[in-house]
N, C-alpha and C positions, 0 to 999 in steps of 0.2 A: 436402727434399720427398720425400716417398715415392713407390712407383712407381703407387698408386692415386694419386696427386694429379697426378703425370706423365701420366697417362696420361687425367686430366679434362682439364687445362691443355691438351692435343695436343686434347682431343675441343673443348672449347669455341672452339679457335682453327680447328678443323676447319668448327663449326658457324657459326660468320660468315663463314666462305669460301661455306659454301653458300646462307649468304640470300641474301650479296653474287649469287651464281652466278645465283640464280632472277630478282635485279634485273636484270642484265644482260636480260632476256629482256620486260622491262618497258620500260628503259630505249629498247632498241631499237621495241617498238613505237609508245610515246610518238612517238619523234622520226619514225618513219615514216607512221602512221597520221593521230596528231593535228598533227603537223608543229613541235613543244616542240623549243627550243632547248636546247641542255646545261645550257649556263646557267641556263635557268629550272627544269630538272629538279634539277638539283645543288642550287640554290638556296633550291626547297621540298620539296625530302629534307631537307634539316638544318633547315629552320625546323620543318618538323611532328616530326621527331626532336627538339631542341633545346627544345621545347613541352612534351612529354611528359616529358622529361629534368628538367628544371627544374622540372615537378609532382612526380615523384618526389624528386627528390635533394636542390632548392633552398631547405633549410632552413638557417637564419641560422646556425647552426654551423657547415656547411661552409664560408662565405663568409671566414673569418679563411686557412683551410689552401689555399683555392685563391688566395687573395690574397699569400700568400708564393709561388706559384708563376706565377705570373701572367706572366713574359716566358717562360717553358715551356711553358705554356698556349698564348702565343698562337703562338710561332712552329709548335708542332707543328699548333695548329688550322689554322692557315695551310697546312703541308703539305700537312693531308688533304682540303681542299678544293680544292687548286690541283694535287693532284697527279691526283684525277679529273679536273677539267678539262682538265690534258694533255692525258689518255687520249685523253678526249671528244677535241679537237681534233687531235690526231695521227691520229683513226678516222676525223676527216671527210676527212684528206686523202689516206689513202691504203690503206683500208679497213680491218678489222679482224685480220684475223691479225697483219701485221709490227708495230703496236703491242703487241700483246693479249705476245706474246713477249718486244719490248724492254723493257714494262711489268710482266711478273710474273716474267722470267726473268732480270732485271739485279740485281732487288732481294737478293736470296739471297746473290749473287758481292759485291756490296757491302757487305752487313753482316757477310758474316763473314773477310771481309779487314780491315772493322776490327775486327771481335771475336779474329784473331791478334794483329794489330798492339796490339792494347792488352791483350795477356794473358791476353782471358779465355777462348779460343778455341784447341785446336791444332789444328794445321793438319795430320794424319794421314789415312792411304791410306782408312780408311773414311769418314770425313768427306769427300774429295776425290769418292770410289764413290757416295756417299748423293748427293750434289750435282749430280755428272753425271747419276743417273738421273732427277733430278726433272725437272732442266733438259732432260736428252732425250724424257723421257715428256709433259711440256708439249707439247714443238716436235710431237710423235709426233699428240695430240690436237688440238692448234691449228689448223696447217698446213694441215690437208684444207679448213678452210675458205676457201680461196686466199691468193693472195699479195698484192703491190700492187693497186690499184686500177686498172684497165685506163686508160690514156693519160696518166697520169698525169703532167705537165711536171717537168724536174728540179727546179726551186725546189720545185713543191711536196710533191715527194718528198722534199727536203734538210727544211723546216718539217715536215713530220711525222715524220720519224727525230726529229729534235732535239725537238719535241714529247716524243713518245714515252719519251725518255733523260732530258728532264726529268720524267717524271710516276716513270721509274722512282728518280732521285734522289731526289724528295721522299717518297717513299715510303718510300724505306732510310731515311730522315732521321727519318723519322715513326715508322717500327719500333724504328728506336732509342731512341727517349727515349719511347714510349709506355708501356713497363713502367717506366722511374723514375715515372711520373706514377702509374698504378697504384699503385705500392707507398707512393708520399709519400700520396697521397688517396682511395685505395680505389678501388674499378673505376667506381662510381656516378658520385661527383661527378668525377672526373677526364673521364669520358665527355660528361658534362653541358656540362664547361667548353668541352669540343675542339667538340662538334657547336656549341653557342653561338659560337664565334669563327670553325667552317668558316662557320657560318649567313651571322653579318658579312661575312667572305671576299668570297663569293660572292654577297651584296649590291652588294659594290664593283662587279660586273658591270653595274652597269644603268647607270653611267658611260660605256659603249660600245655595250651592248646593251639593248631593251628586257627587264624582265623577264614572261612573258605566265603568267596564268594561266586555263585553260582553262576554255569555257563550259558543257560537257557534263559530266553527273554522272562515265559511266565513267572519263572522264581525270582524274578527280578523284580517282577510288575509288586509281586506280593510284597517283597521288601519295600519298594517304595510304600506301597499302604501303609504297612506297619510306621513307618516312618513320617507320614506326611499325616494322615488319622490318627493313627493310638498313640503316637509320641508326643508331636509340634499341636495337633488340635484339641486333643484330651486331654494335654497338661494345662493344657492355654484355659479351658474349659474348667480343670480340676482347679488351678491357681486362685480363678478368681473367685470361685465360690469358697476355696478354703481359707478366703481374707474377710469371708463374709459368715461362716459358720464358725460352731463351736466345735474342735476336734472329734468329737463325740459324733454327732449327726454328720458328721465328713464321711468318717468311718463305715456308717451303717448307710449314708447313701450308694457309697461304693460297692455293697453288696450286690446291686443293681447288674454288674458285671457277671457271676455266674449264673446268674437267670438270664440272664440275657446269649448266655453261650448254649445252656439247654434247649433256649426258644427255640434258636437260627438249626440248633441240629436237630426239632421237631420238624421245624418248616422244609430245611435244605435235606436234609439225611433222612427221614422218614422217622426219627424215631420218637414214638408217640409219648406224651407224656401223663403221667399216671394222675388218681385222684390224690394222691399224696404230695406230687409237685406242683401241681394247681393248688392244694391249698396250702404248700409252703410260699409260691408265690404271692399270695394274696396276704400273708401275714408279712415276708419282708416290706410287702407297698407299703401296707398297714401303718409299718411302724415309723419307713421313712417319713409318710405324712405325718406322722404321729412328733415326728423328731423336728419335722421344718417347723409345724403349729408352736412348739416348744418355746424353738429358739427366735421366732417373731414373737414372741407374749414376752419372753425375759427381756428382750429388746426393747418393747413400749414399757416396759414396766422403771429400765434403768434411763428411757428420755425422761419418765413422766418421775421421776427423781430426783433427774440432773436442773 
């Protein structure tokens, strides 16, 4: 891969960090405004994704290629439905920062402990430097938005950690085997398959929970977003740079998404942001750059090998 292809693959994983960023800010008004369970937001984000997906991709050709991969299919789609819904329920109990952190800054530490462990990964002082500063410039950014949820009972601070550690699990799980999916079926159909199986996923919900769909246009409008943006175009967006990256620099481009929700509610909400979130932002860019340079130099280094 060249360092122009490196350097799309970091931009296209950068740029579904930020649709995902601007959903956040949707998602939150959904459930506060209109009173939309996760559930049901999660649930028609991937049907109105998964809709549009299957117009485009779901022609009878692809059906043979995604059918050999079909237990990959589903566990990942499974991931990436269940691994938002953590989120979602880890936030309901003990508000938004301590998830928002154990969810975007677990993942990174995880995938690339198994990307040493299985070789394809070293484990080197700049890579260690790159990682710390994502992981601090997150917490740097995050944080101001408080801590626990005021009174919060231990139980239900112990079910939101665990929450939390589970959405960031399934997510590492998800990053990992979403670029073989990519690379076995191209970024299209592969995308097609995962939002179809989150879709199912998160159908299972309505075993527990009603699913509601809203009687007013505007909540409506906003569902389509979430579904035609943050689903169908950010996975389309995620897939192909994750056929193109190493699990690692996926991970930490993705970080892009909670700065990217802070931005819109300095710009849209008024709420100004501190010397401490400008300069955690500038250390997660930092690093992304630091990650793309990375995996373009391993790249020339395994042509100029082969």
């Amino acid at each position: 891969m060249t360092h122009s292809s490196s350097t799309a693959a970091m931009a296209a994983a950068c740029g579904a960090a930020f649709l995902w960023g601007t959903g956040a800010l949707v998602v939150n008004l959904l459930i506060a405004k209109f009173g939309l369970s996760p559930e049901s937001i999660s649930f028609w984000r991937f049907v109105v994704g998964a809709v549009l997906l299957v117009a485009l991709f779901g022609r009878p050709a692809h059906w043979p290629r995604l059918r050999s991969q079909a237990w990959l299919l589903i566990g990942a789609g499974a991931c990436m439905a269940l691994y938002v819904l953590c989120w979602f329920l880890g936030i309901a109990r003990i508000g938004a920062a301590v998830p928002t952190l154990i969810a975007l800054c677990l993942p990174p530490v995880l995938v690339t402990l198994v990307a040493v462990l299985r070789g394809r990964e070293t484990l080197d002082v700049p890579l260690v430097a790159t990682l710390l500063a994502a992981l601090v410039g997150t917490t740097l950014v995050v944080l101001r938005h408080g801590g626990l949820a005021a009174g919060a009972e231990t139980g239900t601070v112990v079910a939101g950690v665990l929450f939390s550690v589970a959405s960031a699990v399934l997510y590492a799980g998800f990053t990992l085997v979403s670029g073989r999916l990519s690379q076995a079926l191209g970024a299209g159909p592969a995308t097609m398959g995962l939002t179809v199986v989150a879709a199912a996923v998160m159908g299972l919900s309505v075993l527990y929970a009603p699913l509601a769909w809203p009687d007013d246009i505007p909540p409506e409008a906003w569902l389509l977003y979430l579904g035609l943006v943050t689903a169908a175009l950010a996975l389309l967006a995620f897939s192909w740079g994750a056929a193109r990256l190493t699990p690692t620099a996926l991970t930490v481009a993705t970080l892009v998404e909670p700065l990217t929700a802070v931005l819109l509610a300095a710009l849209l909400l008024g709420q100004a942001l501190s010397a401490s979130q400008w300069l955690g932002a500038v250390l997660m860019l930092a690093s992304i750059a630091a990650l793309g340079k990375r995996d373009a130099e391993r790249s020339a280094a395994v042509r100029a090998s082969a």
